[in-house]
DRENKOLFI-62412 format. One record per residue (C-alpha): residue in one letter; x, y negated, z. Coordinates in steps of 0.25 Angstrom, whole numbers, plus 2048, in hexadecimal, padded with zeros to 3 digits. Layout:
[baro a,[X,Y,Z]]
...
This chain:
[baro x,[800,800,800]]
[baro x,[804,7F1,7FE]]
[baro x,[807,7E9,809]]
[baro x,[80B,7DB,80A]]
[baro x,[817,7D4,811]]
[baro x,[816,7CA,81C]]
[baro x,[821,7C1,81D]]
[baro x,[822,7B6,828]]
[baro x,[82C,7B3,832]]
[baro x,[81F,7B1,83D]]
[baro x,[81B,7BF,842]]
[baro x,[80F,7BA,846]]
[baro x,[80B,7B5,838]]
[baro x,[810,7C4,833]]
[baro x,[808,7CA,83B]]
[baro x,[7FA,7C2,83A]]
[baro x,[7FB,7C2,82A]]
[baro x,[800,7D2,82B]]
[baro x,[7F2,7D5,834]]
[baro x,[7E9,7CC,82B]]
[baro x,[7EE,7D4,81F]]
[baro x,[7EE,7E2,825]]
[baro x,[7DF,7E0,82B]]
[baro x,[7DB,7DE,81C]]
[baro x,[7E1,7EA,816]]
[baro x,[7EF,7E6,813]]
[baro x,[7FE,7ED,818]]
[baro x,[808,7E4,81A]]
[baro x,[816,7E2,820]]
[baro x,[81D,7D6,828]]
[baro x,[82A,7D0,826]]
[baro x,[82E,7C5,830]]
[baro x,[83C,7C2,829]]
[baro x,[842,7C1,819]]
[baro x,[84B,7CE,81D]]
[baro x,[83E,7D5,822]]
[baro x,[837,7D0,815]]
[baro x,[840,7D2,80A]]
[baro x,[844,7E2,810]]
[baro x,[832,7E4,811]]
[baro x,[833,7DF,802]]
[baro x,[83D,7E9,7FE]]
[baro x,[839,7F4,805]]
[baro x,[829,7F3,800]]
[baro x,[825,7E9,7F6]]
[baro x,[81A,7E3,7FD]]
[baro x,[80D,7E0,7F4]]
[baro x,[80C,7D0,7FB]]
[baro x,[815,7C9,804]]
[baro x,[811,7BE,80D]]
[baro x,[81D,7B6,80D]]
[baro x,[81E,7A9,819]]
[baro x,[82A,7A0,813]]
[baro x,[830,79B,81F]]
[baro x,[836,7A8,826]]
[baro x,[83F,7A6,833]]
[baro x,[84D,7AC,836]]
[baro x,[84E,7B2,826]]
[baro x,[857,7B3,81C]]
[baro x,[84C,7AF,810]]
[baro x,[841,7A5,811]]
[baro x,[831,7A9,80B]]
[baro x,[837,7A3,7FD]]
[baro x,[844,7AA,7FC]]
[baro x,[83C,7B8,7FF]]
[baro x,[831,7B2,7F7]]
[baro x,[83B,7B1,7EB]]
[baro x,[843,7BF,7EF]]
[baro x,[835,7C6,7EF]]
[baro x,[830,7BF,7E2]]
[baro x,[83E,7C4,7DA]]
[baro x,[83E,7D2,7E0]]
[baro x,[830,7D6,7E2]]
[baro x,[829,7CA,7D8]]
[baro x,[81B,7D2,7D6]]
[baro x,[818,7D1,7E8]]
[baro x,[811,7C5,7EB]]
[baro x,[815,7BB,7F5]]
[baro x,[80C,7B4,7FD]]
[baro x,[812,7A7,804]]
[baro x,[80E,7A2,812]]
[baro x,[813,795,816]]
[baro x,[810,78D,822]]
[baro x,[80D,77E,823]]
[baro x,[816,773,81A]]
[baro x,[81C,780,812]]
[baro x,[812,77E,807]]
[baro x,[81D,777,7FD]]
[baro x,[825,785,800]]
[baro x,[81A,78C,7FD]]
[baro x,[816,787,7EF]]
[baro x,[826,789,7EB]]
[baro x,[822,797,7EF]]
[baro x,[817,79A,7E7]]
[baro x,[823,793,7DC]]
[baro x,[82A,7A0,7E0]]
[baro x,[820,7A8,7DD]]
[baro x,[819,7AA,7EA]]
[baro x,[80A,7AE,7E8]]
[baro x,[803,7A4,7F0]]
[baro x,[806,79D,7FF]]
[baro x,[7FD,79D,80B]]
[baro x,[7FF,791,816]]
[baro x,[802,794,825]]
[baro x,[7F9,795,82C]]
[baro x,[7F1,79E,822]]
[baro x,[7E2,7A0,821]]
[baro x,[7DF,7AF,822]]
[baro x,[7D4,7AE,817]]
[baro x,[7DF,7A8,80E]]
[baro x,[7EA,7B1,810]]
[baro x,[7E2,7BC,80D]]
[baro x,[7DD,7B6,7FF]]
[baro x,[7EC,7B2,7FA]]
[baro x,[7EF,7C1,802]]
[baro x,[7E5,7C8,7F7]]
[baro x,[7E7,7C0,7EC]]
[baro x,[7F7,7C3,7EE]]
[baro x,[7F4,7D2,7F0]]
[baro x,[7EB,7D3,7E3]]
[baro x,[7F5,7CD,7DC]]
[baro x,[7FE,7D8,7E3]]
[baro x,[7F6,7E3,7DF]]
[baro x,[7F6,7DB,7CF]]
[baro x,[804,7DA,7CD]]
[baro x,[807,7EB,7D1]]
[baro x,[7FD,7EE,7C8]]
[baro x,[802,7E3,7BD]]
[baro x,[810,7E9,7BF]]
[baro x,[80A,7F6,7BF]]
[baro x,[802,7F5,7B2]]
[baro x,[80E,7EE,7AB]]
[baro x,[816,7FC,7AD]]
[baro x,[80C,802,7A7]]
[baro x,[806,7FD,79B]]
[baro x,[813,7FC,795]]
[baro x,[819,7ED,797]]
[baro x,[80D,7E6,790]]
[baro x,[816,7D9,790]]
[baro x,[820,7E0,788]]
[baro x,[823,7D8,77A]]
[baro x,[826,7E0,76D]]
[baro x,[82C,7D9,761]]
[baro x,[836,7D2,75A]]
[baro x,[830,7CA,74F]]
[baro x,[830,7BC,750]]
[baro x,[823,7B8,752]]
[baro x,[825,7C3,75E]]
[baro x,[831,7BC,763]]
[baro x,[82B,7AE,762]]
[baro x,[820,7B2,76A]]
[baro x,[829,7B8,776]]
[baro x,[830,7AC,774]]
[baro x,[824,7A5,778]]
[baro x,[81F,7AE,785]]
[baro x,[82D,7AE,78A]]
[baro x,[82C,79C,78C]]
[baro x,[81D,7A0,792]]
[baro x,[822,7A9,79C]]
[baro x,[82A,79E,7A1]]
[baro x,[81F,795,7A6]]
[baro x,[810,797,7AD]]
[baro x,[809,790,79F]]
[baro x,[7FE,797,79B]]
[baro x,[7FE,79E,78E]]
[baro x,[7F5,7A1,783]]
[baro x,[7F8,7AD,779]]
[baro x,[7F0,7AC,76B]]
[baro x,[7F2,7B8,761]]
[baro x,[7E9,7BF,759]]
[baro x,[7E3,7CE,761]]
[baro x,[7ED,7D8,765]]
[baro x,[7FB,7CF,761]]
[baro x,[7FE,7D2,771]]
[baro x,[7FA,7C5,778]]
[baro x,[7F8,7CD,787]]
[baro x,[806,7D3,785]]
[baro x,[80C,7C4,783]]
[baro x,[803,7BF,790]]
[baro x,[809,7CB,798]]
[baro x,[818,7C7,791]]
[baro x,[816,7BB,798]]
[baro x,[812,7BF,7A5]]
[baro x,[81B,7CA,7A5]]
[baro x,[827,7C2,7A4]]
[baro x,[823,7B4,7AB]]
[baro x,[824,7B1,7BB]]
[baro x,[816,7B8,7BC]]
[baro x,[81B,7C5,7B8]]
[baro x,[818,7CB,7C5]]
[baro x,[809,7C5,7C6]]
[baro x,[7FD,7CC,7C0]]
[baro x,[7FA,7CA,7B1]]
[baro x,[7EB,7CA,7AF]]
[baro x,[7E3,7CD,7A3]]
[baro x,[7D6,7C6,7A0]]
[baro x,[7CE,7CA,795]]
[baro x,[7C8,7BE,792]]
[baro x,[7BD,7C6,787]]
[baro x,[7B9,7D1,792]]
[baro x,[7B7,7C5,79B]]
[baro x,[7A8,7C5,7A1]]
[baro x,[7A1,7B7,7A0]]
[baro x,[799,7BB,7AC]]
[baro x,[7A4,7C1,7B6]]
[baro x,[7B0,7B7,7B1]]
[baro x,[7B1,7B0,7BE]]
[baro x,[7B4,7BC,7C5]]
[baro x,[7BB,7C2,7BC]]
[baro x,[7C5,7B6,7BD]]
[baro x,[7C4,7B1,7CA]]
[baro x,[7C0,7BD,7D3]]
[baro x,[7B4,7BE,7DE]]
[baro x,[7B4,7BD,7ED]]
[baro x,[7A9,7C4,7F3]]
[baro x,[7A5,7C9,803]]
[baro x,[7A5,7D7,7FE]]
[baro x,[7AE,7D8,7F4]]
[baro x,[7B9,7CE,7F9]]
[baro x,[7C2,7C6,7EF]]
[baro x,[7C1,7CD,7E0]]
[baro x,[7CF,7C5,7D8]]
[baro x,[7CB,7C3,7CC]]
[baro x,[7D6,7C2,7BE]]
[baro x,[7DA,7B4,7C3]]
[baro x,[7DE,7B9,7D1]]
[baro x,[7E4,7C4,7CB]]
[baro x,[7ED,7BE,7C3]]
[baro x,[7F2,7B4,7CF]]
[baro x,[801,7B3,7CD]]
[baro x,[801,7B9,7BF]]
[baro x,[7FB,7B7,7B1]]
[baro x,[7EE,7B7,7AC]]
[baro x,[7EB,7BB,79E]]
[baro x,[7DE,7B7,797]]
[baro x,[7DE,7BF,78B]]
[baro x,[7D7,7BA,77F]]
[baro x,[7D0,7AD,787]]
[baro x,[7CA,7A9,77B]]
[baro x,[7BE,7B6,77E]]
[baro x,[7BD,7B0,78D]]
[baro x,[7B0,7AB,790]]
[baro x,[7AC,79C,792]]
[baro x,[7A9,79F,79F]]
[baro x,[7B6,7A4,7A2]]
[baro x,[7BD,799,79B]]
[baro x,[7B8,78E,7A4]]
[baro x,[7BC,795,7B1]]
[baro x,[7CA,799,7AD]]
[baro x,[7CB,78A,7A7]]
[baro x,[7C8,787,7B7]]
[baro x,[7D4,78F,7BC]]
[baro x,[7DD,78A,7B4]]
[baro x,[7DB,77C,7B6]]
[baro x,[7DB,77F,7C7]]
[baro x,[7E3,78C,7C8]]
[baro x,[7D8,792,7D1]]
[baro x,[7C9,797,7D2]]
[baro x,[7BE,79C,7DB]]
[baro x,[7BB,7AC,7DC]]
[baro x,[7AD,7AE,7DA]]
[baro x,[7A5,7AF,7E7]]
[baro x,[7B1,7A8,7ED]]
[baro x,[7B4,79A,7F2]]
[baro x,[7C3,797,7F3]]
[baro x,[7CC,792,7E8]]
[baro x,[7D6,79E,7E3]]
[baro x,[7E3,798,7DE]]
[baro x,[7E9,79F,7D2]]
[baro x,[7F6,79E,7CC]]
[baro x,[7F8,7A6,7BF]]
[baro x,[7FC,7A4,7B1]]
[baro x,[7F2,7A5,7A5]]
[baro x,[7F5,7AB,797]]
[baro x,[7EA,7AC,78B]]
[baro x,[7E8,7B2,77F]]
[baro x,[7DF,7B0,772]]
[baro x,[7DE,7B7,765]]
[baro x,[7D3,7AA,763]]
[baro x,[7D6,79B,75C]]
[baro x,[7D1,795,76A]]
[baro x,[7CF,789,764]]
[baro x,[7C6,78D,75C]]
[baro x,[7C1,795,769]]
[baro x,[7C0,788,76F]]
[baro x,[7BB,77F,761]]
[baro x,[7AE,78A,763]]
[baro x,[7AC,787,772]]
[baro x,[7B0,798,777]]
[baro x,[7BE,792,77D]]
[baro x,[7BF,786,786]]
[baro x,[7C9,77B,782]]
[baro x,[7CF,778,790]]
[baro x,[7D2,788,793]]
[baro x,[7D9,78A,786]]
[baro x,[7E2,77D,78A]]
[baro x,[7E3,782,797]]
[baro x,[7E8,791,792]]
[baro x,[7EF,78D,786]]
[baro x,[7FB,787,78B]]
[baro x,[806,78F,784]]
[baro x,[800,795,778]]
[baro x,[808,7A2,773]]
[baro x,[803,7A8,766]]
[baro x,[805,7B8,766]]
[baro x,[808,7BD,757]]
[baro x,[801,7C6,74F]]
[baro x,[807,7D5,74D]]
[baro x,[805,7CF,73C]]
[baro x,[811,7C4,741]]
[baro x,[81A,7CE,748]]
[baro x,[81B,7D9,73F]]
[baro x,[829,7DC,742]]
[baro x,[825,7DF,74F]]
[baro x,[81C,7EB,74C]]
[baro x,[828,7F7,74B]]
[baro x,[82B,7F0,75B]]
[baro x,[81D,7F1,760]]
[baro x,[81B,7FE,759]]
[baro x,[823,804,761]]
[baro x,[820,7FE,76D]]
[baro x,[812,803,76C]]
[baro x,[817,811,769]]
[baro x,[820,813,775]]
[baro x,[815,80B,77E]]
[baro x,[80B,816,778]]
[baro x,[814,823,77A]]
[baro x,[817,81F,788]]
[baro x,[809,81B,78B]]
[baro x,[801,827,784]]
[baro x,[80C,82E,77F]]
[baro x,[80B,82E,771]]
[baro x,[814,832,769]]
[baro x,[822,828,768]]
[baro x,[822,826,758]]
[baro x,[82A,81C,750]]
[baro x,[824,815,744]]
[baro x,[829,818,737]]
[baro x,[830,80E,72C]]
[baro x,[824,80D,725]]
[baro x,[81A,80E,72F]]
[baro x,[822,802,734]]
[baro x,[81F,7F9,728]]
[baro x,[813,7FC,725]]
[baro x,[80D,7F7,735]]
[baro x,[816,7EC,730]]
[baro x,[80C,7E9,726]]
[baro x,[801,7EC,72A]]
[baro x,[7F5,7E3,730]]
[baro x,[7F3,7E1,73F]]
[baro x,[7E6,7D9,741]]
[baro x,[7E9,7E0,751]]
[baro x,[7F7,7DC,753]]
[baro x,[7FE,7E3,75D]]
[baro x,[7F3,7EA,762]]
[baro x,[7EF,7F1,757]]
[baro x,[7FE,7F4,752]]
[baro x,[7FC,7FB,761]]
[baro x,[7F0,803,75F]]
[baro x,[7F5,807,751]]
[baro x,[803,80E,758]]
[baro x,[7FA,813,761]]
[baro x,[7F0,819,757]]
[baro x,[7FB,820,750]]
[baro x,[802,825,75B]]
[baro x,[7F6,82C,760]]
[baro x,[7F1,832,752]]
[baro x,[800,834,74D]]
[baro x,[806,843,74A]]
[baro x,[812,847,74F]]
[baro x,[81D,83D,754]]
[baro x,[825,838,748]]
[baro x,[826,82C,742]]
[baro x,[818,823,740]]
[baro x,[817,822,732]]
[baro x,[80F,817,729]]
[baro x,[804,823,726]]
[baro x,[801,822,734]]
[baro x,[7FD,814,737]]
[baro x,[7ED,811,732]]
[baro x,[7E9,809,728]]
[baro x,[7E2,7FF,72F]]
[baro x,[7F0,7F7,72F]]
[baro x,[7ED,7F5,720]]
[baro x,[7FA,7FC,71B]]
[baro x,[7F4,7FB,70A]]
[baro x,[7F5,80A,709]]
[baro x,[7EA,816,704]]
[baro x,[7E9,824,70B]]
[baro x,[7F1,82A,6FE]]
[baro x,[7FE,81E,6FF]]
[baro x,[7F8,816,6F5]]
[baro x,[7F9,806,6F6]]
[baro x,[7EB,800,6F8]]
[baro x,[7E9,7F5,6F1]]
[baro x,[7E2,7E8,6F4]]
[baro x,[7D6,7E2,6E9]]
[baro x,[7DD,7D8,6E7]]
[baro x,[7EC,7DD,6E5]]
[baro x,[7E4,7E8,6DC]]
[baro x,[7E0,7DE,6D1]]
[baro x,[7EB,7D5,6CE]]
[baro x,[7F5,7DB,6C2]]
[baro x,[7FF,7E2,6C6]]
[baro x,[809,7D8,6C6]]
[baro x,[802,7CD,6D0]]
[baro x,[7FE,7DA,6D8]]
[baro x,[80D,7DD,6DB]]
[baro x,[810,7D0,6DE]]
[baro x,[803,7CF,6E9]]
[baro x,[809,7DB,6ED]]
[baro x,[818,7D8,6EE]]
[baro x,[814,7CB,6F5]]
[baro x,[80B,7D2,700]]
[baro x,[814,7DD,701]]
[baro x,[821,7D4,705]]
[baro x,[819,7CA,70D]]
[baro x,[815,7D5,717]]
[baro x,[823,7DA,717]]
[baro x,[828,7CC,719]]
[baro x,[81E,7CA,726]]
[baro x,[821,7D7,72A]]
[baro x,[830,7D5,72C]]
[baro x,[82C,7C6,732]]
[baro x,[830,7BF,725]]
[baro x,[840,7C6,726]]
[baro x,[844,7C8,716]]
[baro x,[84E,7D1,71A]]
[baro x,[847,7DC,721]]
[baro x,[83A,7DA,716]]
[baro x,[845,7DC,70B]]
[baro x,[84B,7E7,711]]
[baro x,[83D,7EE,714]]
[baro x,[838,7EB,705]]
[baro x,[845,7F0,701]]
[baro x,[84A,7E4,6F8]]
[baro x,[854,7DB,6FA]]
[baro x,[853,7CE,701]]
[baro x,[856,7C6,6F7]]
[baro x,[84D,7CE,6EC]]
[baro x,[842,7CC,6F7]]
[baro x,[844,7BD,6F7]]
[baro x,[841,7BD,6E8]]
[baro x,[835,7C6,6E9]]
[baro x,[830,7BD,6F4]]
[baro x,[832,7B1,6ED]]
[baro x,[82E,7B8,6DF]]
[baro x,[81F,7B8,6E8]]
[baro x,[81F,7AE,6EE]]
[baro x,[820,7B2,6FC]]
[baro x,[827,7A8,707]]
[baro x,[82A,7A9,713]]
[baro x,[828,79E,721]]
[baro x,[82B,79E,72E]]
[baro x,[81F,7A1,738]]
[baro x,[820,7A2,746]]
[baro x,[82E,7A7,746]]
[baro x,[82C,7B2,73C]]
[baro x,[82F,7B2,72C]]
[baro x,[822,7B5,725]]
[baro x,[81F,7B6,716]]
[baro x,[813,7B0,70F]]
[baro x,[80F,7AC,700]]
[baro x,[812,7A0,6FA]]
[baro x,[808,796,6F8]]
[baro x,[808,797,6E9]]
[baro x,[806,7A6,6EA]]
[baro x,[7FB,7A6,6F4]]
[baro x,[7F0,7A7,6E9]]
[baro x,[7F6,7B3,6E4]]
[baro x,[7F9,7BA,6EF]]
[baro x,[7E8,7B7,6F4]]
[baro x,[7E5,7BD,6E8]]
[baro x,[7ED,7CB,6E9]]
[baro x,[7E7,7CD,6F5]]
C-alpha cells in the first residue's frame, strides 16, 4: 500500500497531520530530520510527501530536499507546509516543482482536499508511467523526411515553454503522438496527460465531465481537469466539442479554476492545454459552431502535422516500426518489405495518413502466409496502385484516348512526378530509382515541362503552368 511521508521538525505537527490522515484510510511514515527524510525516501518511494521548509538542526532545508526528491524521485508529489511570512518561499517552491502549499496553522478540511487531489494525482501519474510502458512509447517520433524534421524541429522549441498549442493536420497524420512528444519531453513529463474527446463529449454531463462532483454520498468525483492538475490536457479534435462545452472551458482558462458540480469552493488548477483539428476553425467559427475567443485563447502556437502524402520517404521507417510494434504486441510474424513493395506504398494514395498506413501493416501481417518477404501482391488495391488482377496497366479515360504520342508523355509526366515527391524532390535517388542518369532526367523533366519548388522544407515537383492544360486533359 501507498503511504505518504510527513516531514517537519515539530513532533507534534508530525503526529496531528499523521492521526488525521491514518483516521481517513491513509498509511503513513514521519520523518523529524533531512537525514531521516532523505533514508524514508530511499528505502520506499513514498506516494506524497508533506514537506514543512524550515527543518531545525538538518543538514537540508524543505527546498534542498524538495529539489533532491524532484531530481530522484520527480513522478512523487510534494505537498509544501509553511508557517506564517513564509509565503514568498512557498511560491519559489511550487517554482521548483512542489504540487501546492498549505499555510500553518492548517485548516483540516483544506488539508485533506489539497491531500486528495495530490494522491489522485498520485495514483494518475503510476498509471500514466504504467501505460506509457505498455503501449509502446506512443511519443516516439518516426521519420527523416524534411517536413518530418521541421515538424520536431517545431515540438522541440514547445516543449520548452508552458504555451498552449494547437495541432492542425488532416485524420490520422499522428497529431495525439506530437501532444504526448511534447509532454513526454517537457518539465510536465511526470504529470498526468489526459485525453478528452471532444466528439464523444456529452452536451448534458459536460460540466462533470470536466469539472467533477462533490456529493454527501459519494464524496469528491475529480473530473478531467483535476486529473490532469500538474500535467497536460489534450483536447483532441476541439472543433466537434459542443457549445456548451466551449464557454466553460473559455472560463477556465481565463481564471485557472472552477466550481465541481454540487460543490462550493474554488478549485485551482495548474496545467498546460494542447489542441488538435483536422477542421479550418475559421470557417468553424465564420459558421458560429467554434467561439472566436477560445480559438485565440487555444491557439497560441499553431503547429501544422504533415500528411503521410508529404512524407513519403518516411514510410519504409514507419513501416517497420509498426511491424515490430505489432510482433511484439500480438506476435505477428516479424517480416521486412520488399524493393517493390516499398515503392509501390510509396506511391500509392493515403486519404488516412499514418493511420491507415497502420492498419494496412496490420492487415497483411495477419492474412500474410508464411514469413518472408512482403511482397507488392500483397498489399490491396484500395491504395490505387493502377494494376489488374492478371499484371495489366489500367488505364485511366482519359489517358485511354489521346494518341499514343501525348499518352506517353501524360504518362511520362505522371510517372516521374510521383517519383520526384516520393524521394521528396531528390534528383539523385529518383534517377537512380527510374534508372536514368541525372543529367538524362534533367532533359526529360525539362522536355515536359516539369519544375521543381521548394515547399515546407522538402523539394517537390509540379507541372509547369503552360503545361497544366494538357496534363488536365490526360487525366
Amino acid at each position: 500500500m501507498s503511504d505518504i511521508l510527513i516531514v517537519d521538525d515539530e513532533r507534534d505537527i508530525r503526529e496531528l497531520i499523521s492521526d488525521i490522515l491514518e483516521d481517513e484510510g491513509f498509511a503513513t511514515r514521519k520523518a523529524g530530520n533531512s537525514d531521516d527524510a532523505m533514508k524514508a525516501v530511499t528505502e520506499k518511494q513514498p506516494a506524497l510527501m508533506i514537506l514543512d521548509i524550515w527543518l531545525k538542526d538538518s543538514n537540508m532545508d524543505g527546498i534542498d530536499i524538495l529539489k533532491a526528491v524532484k531530481r530522484d524521485y520527480p513522478e512523487v508529489p510534494v505537498v509544501i507546509i509553511s508557517g506564517h511570512g513564509n509565503i514568498e518561499i512557498a511560491v519559489a517552491a511550487i517554482k521548483q516543482g512542489a504540487y501546492d502549499f498549505i499555510e500553518k496553522p492548517f485548516n483540516i478540511d483544506q488539508l485533506m482536499v489539497v491531500i486528495r487531489r495530490a494522491m489522485e494525482t498520485s495514483r494518475l501519474r503510476r498509471e500514466n508511467t504504467e501505460l506509457k510502458r505498455q503501449d509502446g512509447a506512443p511519443s516516439e517520433l518516426i521519420g527523416e523526411s524534411a517536413s518530418f524534421r521541421t515538424l520536431v524541429s517545431q515540438l522541440e522549441k514547445v516543449t520548452r515553454s508552458n504555451g498552449r498549442v494547437m495541432l492542425t493536420g488532416p485524420a490520422g497524420v499522428g497529431k495525439d503522438v506530437a501532444a504526448r512528444f511534447i509532454h513526454a519531453n517537457s518539465n510536465r513529463a511526470s504529470g498526468p496527460f489526459v485525453t478528452v474527446n471532444c466528439a464523444g463529449m456529452d452536451p448534458d454531463r459536460v460540466e462533470e465531465m470536466l469539472f467533477g462532483r462533490e456529493s454527501a454520498e459519494r464524496g469528491v468525483e475529480s473530473g478531467m481537469l483535476e486529473q490532469a492538475h500538474g500535467g497536460i490536457i489534450y483536447f483532441d479534435e476541439v472543433a466537434d466539442m459542443p457549445l456548451a462545452a466551449q464557454s466553460k472551458i473559455l472560463r477556465v482558462l481565463v481564471d485557472q479554476q472552477f466550481t465541481r458540480v454540487g460543490g462550493a469552493d474554488k478549485v485551482k488548477v495548474d496545467l498546460r492545454v494542447i489542441s488538435s483539428t483536422n477542421k479550418d476553425l475559421m470557417a468553424e467559427i465564420d459558421a458560429g459552431t467554434f467561439r472566436e475567443e477560445l480559438f485565440h485563447r487555444l491557439n497560441v502556437v499553431p503547429i501544422a502535422v504533415p500528411s503521410l502524402e508529404e512524407r513519403r520517404e518516411d514510410i519504409p521507417a514507419l513501416a517497420e516500426h509498426f511491424i515490430a510494434g505489432f510482433n511484439e504486441q500480438q506476435g505477428l510474424p516479424l517480416r521486412v518489405l520488399s524493393e517493390d513493395a516499398i515503392a509501390l506504398m510509396q506511391t500509392m494514395v493515403w486519404p488516412g495518413n499514418v493511420r491507415q498506413l497502420k492498419n494496412l501493416i496490420e492487415r497483411v501481417l495477419i492474412l500474410g502466409e508464411g514469413s518472408g518477404e512482403i511482397e507488392a501482391a500483397e498489399l490491396p488495391e484500395e491504395g490505387g496502385s493502377g494494376g489488374g488482377d492478371d499484371g495489366r496497366v489500367v488505364l485511366s479515360g482519359a489517358l485511354a484516348t489521346l494518341p499514343l504520342r501525348e499518352a506517353r508523355e501524360a504518362f511520362e509526366r505522371e510517372y516521374l512526378l510521383t517519383q520526384i515527391n516520393r524521394f521528396g524532390g531528390n534528383i539523385s535517388r529518383t534517377a537512380n530509382f527510374v534508372g536514368m542518369e541525372r543529367s538524362a532526367l534533367h532533359r526529360k523533366l525539362k522536355s515536359l515541362g516539369v519544375v521543381t519548388s521548394n515547399k515546407s522544407g522538402a523539394r517537390v515537383a509540379r507541372v509547369s503552368e503552360e503545361d497544366d492544360d494538357e496534363a488536365r486533359k490526360a487525366g
